[in-house]
mmCIF file as Biopython writes it, N, C-alpha, C and O atoms, coordinates in Angstrom:
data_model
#
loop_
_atom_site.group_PDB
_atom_site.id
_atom_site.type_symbol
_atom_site.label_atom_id
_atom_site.label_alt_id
_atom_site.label_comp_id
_atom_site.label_asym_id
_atom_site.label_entity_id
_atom_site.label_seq_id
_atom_site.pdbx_PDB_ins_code
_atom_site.Cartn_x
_atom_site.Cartn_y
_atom_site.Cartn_z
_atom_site.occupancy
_atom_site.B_iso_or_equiv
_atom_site.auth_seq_id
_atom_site.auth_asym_id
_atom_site.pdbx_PDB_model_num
ATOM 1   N N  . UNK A ? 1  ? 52.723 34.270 163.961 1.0 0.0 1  A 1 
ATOM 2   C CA . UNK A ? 1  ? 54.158 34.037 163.841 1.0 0.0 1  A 1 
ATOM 3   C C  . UNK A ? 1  ? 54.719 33.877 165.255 1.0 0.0 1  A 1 
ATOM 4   O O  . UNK A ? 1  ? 54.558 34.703 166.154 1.0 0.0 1  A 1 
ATOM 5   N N  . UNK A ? 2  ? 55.426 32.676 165.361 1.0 0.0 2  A 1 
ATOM 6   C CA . UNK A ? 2  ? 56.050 32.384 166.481 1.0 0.0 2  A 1 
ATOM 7   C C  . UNK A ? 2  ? 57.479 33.428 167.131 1.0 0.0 2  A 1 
ATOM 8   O O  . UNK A ? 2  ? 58.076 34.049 166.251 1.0 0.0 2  A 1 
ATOM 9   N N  . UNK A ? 3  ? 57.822 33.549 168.098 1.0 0.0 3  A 1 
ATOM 10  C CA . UNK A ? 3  ? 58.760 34.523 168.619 1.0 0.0 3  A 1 
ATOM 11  C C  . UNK A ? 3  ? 60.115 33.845 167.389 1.0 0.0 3  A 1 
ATOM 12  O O  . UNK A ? 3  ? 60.365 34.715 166.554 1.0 0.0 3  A 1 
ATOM 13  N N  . UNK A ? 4  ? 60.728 32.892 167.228 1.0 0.0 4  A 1 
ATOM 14  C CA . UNK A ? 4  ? 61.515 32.040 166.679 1.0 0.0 4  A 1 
ATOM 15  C C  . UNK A ? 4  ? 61.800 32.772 165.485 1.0 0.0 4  A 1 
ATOM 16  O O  . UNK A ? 4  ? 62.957 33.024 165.148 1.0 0.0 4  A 1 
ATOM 17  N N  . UNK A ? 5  ? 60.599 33.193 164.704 1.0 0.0 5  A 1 
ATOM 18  C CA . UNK A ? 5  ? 60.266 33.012 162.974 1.0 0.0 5  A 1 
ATOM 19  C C  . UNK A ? 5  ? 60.265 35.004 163.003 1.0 0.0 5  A 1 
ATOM 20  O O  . UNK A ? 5  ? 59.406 35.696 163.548 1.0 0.0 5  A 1 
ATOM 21  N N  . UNK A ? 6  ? 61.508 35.507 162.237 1.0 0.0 6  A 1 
ATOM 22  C CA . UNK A ? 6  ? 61.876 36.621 162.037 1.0 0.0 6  A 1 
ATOM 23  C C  . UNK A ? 6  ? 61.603 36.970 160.575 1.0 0.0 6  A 1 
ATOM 24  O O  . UNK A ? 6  ? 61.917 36.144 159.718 1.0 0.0 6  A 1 
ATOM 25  N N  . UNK A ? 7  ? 60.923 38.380 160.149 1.0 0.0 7  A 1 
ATOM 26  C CA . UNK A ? 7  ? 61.307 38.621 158.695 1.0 0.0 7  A 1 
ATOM 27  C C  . UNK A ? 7  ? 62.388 39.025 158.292 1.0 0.0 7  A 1 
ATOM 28  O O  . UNK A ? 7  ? 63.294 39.315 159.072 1.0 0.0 7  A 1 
ATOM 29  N N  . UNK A ? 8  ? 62.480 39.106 157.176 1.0 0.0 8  A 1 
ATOM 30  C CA . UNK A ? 8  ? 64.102 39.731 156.464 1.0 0.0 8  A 1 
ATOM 31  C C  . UNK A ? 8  ? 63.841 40.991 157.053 1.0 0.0 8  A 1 
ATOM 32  O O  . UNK A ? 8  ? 64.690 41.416 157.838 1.0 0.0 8  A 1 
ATOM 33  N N  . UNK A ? 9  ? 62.655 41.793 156.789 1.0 0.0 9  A 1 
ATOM 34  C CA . UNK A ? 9  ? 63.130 43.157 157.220 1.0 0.0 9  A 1 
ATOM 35  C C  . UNK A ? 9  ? 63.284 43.366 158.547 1.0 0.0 9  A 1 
ATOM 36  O O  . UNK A ? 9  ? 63.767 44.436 158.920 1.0 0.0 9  A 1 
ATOM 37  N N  . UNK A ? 10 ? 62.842 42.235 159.617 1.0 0.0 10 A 1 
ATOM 38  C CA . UNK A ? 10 ? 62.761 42.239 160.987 1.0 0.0 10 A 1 
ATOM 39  C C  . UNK A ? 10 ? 64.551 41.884 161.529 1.0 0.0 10 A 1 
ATOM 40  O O  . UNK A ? 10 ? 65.058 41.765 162.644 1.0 0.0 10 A 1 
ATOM 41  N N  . UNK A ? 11 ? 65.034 41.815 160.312 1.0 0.0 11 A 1 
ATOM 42  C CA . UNK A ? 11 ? 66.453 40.663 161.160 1.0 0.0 11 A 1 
ATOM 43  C C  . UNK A ? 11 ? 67.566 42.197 160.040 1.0 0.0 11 A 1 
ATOM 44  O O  . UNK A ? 11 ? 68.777 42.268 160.250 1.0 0.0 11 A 1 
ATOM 45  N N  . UNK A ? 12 ? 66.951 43.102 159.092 1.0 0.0 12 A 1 
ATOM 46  C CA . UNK A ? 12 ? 67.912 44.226 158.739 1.0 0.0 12 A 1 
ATOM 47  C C  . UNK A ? 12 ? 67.569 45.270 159.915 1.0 0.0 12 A 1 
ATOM 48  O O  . UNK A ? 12 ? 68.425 46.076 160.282 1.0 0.0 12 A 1 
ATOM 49  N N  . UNK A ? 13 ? 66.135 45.224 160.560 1.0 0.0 13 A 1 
ATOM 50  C CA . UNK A ? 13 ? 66.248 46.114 161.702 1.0 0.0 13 A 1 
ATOM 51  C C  . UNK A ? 13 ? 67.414 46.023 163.135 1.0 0.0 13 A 1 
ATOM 52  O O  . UNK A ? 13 ? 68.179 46.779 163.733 1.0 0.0 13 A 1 
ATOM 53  N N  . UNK A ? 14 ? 66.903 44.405 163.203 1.0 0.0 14 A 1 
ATOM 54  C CA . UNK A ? 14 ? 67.857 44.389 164.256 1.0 0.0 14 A 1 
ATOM 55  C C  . UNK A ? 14 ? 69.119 44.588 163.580 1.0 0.0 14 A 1 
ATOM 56  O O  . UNK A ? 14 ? 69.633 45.439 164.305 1.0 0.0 14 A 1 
ATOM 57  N N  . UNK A ? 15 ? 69.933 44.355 162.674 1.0 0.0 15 A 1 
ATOM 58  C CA . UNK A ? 15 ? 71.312 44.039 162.295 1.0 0.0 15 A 1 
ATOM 59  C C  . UNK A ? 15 ? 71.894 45.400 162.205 1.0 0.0 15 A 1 
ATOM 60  O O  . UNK A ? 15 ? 73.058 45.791 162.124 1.0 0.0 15 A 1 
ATOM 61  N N  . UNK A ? 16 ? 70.658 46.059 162.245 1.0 0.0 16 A 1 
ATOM 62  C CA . UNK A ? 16 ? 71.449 47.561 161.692 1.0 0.0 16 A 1 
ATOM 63  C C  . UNK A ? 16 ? 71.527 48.756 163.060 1.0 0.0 16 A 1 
ATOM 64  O O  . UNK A ? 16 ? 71.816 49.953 163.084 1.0 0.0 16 A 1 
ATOM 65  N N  . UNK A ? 17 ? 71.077 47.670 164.240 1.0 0.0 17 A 1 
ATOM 66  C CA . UNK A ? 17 ? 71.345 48.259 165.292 1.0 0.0 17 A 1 
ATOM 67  C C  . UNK A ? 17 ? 73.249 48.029 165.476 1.0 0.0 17 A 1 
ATOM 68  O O  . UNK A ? 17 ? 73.934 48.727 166.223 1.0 0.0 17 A 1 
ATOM 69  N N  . UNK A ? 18 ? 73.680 47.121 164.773 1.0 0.0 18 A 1 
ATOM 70  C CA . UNK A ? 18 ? 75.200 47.169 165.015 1.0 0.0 18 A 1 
ATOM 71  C C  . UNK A ? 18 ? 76.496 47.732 164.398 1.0 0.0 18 A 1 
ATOM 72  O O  . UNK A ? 18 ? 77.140 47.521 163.370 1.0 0.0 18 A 1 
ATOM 73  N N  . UNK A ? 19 ? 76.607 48.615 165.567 1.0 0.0 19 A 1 
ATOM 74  C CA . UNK A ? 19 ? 77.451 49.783 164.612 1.0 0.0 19 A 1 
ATOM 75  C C  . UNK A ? 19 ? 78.616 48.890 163.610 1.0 0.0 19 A 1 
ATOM 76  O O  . UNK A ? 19 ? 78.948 49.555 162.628 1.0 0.0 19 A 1 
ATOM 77  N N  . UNK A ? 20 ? 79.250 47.580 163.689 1.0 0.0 20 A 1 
ATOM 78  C CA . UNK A ? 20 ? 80.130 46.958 162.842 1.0 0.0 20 A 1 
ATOM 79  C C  . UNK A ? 20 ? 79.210 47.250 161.535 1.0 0.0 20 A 1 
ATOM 80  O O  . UNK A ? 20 ? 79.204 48.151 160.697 1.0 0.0 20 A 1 
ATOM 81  N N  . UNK A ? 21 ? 78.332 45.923 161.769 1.0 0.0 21 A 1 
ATOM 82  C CA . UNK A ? 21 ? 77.419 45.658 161.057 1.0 0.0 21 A 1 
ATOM 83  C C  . UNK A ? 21 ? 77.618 46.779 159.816 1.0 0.0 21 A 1 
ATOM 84  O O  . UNK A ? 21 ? 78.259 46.656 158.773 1.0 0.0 21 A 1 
ATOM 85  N N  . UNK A ? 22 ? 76.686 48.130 160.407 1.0 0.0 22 A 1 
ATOM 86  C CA . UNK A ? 22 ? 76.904 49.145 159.722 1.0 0.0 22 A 1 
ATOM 87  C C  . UNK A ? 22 ? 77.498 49.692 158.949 1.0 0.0 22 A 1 
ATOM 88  O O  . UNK A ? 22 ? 77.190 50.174 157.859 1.0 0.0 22 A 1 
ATOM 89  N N  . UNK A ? 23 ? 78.757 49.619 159.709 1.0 0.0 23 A 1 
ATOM 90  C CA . UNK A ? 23 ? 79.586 50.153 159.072 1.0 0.0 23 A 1 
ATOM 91  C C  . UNK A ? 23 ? 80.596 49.191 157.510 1.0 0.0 23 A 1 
ATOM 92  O O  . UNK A ? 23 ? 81.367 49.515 156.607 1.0 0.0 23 A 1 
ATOM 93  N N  . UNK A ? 24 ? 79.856 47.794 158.083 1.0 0.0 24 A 1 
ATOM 94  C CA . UNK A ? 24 ? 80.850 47.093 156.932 1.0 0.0 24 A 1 
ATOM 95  C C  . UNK A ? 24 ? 79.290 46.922 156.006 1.0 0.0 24 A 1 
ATOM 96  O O  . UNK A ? 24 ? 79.489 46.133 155.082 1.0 0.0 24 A 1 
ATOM 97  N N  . UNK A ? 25 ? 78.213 47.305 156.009 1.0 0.0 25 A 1 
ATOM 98  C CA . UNK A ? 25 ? 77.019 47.726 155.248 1.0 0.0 25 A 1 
ATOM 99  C C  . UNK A ? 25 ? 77.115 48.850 154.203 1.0 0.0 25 A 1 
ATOM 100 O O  . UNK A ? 25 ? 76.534 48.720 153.126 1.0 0.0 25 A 1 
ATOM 101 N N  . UNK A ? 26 ? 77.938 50.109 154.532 1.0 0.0 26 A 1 
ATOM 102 C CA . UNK A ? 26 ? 78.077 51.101 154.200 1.0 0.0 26 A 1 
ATOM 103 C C  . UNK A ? 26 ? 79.058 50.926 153.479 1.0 0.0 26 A 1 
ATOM 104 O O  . UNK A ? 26 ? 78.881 51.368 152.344 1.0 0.0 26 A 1 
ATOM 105 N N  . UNK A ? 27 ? 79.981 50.487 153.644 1.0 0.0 27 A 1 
ATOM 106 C CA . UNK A ? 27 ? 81.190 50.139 152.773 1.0 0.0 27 A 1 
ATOM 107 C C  . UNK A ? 27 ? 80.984 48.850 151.589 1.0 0.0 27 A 1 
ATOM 108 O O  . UNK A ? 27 ? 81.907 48.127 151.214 1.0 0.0 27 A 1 
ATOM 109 N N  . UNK A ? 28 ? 79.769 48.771 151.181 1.0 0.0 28 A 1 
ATOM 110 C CA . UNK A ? 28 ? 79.696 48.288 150.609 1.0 0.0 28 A 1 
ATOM 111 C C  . UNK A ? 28 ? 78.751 48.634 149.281 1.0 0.0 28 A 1 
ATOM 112 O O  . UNK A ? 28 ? 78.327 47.897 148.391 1.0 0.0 28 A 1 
ATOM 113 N N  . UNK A ? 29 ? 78.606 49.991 149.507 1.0 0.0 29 A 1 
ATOM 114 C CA . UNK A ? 29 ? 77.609 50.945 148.775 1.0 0.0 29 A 1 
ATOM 115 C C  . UNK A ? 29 ? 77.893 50.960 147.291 1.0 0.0 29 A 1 
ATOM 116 O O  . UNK A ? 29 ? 76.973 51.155 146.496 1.0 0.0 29 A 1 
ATOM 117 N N  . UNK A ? 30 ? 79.197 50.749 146.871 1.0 0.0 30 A 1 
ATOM 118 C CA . UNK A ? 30 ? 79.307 50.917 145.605 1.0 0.0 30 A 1 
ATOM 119 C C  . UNK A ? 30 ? 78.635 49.534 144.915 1.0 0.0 30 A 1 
ATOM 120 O O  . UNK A ? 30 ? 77.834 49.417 143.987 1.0 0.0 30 A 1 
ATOM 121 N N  . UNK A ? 31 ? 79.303 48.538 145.763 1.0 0.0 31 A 1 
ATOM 122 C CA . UNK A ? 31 ? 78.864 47.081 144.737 1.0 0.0 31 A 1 
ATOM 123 C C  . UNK A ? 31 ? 77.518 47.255 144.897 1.0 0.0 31 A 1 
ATOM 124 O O  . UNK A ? 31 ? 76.932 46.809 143.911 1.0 0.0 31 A 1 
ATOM 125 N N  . UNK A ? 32 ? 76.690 47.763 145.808 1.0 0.0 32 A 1 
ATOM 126 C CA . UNK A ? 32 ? 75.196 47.204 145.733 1.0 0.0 32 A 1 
ATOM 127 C C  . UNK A ? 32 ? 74.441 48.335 144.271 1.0 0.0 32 A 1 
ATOM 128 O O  . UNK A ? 32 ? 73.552 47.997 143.490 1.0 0.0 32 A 1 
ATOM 129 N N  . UNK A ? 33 ? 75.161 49.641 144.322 1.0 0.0 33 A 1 
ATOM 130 C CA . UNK A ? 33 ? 74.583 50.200 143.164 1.0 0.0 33 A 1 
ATOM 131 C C  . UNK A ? 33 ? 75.203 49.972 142.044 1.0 0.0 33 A 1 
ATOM 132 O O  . UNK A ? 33 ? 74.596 50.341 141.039 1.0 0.0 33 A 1 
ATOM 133 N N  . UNK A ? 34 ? 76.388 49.401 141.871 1.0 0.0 34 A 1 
ATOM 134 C CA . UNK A ? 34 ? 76.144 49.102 140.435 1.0 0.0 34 A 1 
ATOM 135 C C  . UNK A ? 34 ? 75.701 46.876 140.144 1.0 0.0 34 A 1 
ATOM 136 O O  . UNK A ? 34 ? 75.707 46.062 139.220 1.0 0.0 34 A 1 
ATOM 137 N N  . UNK A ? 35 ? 75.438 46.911 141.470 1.0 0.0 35 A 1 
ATOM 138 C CA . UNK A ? 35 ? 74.892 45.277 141.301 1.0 0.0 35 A 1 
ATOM 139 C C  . UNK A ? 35 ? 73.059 46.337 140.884 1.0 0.0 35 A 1 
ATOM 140 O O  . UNK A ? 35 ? 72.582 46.036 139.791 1.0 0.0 35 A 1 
ATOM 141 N N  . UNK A ? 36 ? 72.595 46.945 141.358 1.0 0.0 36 A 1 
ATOM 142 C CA . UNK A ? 36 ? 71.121 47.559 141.090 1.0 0.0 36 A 1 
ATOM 143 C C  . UNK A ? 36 ? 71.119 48.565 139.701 1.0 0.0 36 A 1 
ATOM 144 O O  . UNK A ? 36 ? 70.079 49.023 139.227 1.0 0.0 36 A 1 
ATOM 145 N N  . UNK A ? 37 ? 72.139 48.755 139.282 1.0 0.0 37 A 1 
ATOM 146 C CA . UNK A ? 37 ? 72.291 49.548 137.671 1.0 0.0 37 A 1 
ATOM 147 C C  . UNK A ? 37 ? 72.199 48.536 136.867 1.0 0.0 37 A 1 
ATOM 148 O O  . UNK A ? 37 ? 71.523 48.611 135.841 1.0 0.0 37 A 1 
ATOM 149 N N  . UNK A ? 38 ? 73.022 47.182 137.298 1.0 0.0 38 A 1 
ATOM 150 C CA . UNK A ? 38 ? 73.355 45.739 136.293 1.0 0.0 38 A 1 
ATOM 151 C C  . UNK A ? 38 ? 71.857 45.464 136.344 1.0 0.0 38 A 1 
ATOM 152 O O  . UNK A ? 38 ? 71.268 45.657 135.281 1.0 0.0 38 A 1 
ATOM 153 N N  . UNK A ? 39 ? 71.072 45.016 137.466 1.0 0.0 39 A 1 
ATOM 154 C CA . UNK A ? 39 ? 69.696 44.669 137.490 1.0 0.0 39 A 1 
ATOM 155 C C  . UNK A ? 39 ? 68.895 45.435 136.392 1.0 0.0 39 A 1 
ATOM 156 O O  . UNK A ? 39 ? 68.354 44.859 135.449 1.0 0.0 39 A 1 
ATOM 157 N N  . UNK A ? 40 ? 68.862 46.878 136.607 1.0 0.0 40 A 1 
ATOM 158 C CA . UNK A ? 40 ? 68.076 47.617 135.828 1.0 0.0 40 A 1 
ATOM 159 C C  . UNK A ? 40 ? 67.887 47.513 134.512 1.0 0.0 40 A 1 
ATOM 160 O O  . UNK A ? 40 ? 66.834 47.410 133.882 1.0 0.0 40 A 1 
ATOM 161 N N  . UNK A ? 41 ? 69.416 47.561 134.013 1.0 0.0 41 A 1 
ATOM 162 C CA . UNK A ? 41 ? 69.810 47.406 132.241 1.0 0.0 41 A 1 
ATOM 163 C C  . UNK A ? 41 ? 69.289 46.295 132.291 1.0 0.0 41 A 1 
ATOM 164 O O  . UNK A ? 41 ? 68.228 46.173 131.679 1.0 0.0 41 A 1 
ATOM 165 N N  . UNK A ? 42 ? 69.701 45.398 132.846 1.0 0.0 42 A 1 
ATOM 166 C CA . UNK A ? 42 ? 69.067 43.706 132.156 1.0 0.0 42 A 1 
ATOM 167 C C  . UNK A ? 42 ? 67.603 43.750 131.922 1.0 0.0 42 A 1 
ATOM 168 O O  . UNK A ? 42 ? 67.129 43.274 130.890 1.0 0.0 42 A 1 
ATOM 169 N N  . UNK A ? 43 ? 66.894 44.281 132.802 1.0 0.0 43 A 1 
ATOM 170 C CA . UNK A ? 43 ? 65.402 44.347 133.050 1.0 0.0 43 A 1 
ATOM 171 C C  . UNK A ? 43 ? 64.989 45.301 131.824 1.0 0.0 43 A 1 
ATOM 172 O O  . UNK A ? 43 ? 64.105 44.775 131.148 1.0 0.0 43 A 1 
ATOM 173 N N  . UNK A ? 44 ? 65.282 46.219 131.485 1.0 0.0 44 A 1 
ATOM 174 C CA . UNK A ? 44 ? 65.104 46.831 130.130 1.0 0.0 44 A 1 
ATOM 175 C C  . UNK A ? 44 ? 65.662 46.766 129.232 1.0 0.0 44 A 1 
ATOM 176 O O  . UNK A ? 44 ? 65.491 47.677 128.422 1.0 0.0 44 A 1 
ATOM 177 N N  . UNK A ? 45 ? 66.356 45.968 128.987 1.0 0.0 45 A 1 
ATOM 178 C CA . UNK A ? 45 ? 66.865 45.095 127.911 1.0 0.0 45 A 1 
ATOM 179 C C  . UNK A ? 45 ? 66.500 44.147 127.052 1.0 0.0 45 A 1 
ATOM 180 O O  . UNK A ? 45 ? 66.901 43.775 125.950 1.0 0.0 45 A 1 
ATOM 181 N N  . UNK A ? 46 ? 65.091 43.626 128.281 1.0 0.0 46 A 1 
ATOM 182 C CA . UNK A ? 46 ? 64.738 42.147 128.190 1.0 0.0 46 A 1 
ATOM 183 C C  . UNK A ? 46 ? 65.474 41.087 128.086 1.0 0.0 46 A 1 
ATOM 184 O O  . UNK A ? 46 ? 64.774 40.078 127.994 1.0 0.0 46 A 1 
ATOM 185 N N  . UNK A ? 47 ? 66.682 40.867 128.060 1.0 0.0 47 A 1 
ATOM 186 C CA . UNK A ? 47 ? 67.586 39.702 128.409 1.0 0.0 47 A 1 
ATOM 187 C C  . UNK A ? 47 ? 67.407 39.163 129.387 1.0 0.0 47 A 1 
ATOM 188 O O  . UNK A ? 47 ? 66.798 39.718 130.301 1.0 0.0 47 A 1 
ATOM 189 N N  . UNK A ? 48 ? 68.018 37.573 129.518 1.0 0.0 48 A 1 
ATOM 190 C CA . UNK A ? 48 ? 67.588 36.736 130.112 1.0 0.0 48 A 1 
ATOM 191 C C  . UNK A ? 48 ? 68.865 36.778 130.989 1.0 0.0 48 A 1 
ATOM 192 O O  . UNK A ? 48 ? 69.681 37.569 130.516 1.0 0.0 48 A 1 
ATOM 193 N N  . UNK A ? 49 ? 69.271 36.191 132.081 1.0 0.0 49 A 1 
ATOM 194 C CA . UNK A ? 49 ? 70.858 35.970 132.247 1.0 0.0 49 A 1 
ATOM 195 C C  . UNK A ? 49 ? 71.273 35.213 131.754 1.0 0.0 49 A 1 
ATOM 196 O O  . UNK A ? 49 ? 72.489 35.400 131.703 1.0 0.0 49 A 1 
ATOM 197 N N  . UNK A ? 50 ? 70.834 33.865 131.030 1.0 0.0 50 A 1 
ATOM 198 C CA . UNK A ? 50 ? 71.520 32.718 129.959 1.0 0.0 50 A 1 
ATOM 199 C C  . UNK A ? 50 ? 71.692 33.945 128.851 1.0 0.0 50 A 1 
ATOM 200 O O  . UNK A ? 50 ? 72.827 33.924 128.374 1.0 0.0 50 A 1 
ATOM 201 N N  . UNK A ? 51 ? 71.071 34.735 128.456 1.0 0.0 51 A 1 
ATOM 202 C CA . UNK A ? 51 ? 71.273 35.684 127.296 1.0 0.0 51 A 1 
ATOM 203 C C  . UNK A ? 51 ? 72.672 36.262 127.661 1.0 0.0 51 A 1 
ATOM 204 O O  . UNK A ? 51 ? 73.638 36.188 126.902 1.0 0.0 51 A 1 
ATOM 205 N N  . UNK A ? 52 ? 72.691 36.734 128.656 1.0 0.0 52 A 1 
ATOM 206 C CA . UNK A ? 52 ? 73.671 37.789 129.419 1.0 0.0 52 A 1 
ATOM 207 C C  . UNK A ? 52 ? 74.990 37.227 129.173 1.0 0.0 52 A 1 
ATOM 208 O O  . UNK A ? 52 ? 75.926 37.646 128.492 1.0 0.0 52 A 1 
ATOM 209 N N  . UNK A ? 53 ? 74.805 35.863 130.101 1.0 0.0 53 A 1 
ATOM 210 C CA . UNK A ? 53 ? 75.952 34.858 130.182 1.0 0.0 53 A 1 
ATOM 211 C C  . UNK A ? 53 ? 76.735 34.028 128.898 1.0 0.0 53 A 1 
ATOM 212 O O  . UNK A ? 53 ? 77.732 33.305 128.904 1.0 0.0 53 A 1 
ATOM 213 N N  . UNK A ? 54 ? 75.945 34.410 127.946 1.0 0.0 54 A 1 
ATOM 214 C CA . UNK A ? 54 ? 76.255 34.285 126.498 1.0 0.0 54 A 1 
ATOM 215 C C  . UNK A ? 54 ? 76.916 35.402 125.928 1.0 0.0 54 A 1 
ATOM 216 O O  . UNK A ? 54 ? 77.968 35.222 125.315 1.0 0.0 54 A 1 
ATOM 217 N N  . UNK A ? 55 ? 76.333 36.760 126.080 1.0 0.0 55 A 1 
ATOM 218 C CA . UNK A ? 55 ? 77.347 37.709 125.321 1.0 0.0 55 A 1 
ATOM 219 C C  . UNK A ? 55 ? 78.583 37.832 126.276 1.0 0.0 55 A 1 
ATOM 220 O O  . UNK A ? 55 ? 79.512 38.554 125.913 1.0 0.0 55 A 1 
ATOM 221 N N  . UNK A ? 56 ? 78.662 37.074 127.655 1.0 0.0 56 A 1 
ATOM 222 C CA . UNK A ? 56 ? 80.172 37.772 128.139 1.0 0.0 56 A 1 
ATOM 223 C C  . UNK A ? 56 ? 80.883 36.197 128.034 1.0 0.0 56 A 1 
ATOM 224 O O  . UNK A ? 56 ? 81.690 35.724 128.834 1.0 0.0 56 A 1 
ATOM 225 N N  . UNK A ? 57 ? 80.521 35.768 127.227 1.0 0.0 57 A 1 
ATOM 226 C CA . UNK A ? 57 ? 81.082 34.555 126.994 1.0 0.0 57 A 1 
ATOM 227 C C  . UNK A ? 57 ? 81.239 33.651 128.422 1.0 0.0 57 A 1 
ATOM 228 O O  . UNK A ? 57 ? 82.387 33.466 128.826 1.0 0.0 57 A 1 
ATOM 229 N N  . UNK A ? 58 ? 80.474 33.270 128.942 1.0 0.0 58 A 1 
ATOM 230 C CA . UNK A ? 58 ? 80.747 32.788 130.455 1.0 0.0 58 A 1 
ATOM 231 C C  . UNK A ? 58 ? 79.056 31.710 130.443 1.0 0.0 58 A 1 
ATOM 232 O O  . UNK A ? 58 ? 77.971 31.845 129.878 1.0 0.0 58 A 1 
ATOM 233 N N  . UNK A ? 59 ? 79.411 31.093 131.014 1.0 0.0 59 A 1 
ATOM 234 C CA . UNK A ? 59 ? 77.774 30.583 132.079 1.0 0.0 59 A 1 
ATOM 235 C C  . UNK A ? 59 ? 77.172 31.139 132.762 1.0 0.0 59 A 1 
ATOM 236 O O  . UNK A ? 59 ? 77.582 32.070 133.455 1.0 0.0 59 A 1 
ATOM 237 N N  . UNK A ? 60 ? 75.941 30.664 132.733 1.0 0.0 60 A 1 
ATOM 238 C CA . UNK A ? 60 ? 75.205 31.117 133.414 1.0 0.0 60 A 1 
ATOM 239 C C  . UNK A ? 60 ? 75.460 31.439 135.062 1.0 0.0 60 A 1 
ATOM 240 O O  . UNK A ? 60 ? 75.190 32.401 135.781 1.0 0.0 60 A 1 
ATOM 241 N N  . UNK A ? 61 ? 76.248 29.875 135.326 1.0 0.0 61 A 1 
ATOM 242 C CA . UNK A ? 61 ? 76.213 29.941 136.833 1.0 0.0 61 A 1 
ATOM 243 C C  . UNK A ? 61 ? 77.374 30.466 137.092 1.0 0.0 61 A 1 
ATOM 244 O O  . UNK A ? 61 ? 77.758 30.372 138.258 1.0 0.0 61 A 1 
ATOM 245 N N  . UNK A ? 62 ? 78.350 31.235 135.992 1.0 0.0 62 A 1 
ATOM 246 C CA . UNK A ? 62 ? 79.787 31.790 136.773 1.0 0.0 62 A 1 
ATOM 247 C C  . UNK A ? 62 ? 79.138 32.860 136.734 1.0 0.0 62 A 1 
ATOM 248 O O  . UNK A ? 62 ? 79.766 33.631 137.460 1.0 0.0 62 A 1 
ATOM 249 N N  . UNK A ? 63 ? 78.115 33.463 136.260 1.0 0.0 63 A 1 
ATOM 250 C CA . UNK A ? 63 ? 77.398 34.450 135.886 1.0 0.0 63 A 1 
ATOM 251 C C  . UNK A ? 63 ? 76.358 34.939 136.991 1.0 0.0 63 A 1 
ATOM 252 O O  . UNK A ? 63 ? 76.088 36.138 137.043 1.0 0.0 63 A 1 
ATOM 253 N N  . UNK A ? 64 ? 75.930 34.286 137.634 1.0 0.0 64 A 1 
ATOM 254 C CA . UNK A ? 64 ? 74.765 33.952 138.844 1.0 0.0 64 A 1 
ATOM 255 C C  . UNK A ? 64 ? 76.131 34.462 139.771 1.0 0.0 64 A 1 
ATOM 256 O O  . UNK A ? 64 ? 76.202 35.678 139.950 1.0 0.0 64 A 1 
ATOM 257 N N  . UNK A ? 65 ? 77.359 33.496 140.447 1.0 0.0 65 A 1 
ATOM 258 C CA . UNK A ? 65 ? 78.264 33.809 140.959 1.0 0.0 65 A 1 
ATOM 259 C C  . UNK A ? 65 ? 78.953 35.162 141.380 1.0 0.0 65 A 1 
ATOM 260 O O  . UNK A ? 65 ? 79.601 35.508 142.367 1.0 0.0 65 A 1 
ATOM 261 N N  . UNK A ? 66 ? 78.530 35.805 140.181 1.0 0.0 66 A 1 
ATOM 262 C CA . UNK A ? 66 ? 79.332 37.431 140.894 1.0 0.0 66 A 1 
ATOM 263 C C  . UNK A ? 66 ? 79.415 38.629 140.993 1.0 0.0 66 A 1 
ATOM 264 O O  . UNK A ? 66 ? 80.271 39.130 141.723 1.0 0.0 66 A 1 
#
């Protein structure tokens, strides 16, 4: 791997050297656990997100969106 070519976890190390960064990371704790509760149920649900995006009456891709 060239100096250029970073991994994701190589570019959350550096990013999380910045105290902003951080701090607007942290403030964002609620959406990421219940975006990872939404993941979970779906995943043991077996639903699809076209499934998903069907019972909330919406599309898929307004559905993908948010």
């Amino acid at each position: 791997m060239n100096k250029a070519t970073k991994t994701v976890a190589d570019l959350g190390k550096e990013w999380m050297q910045d105290p902003a960064f951080v701090r607007e990371y942290e403030a964002l704790e609620e959406e990421f656990a219940l975006a990872s509760a939404l993941i979970e149920a779906r995943a043991q649900s077996n639903l699809t997100q076209e499934e998903i995006a069907q019972r909330m009456r919406t599309s898929r891709s307004t559905f993908e969106a948010q």
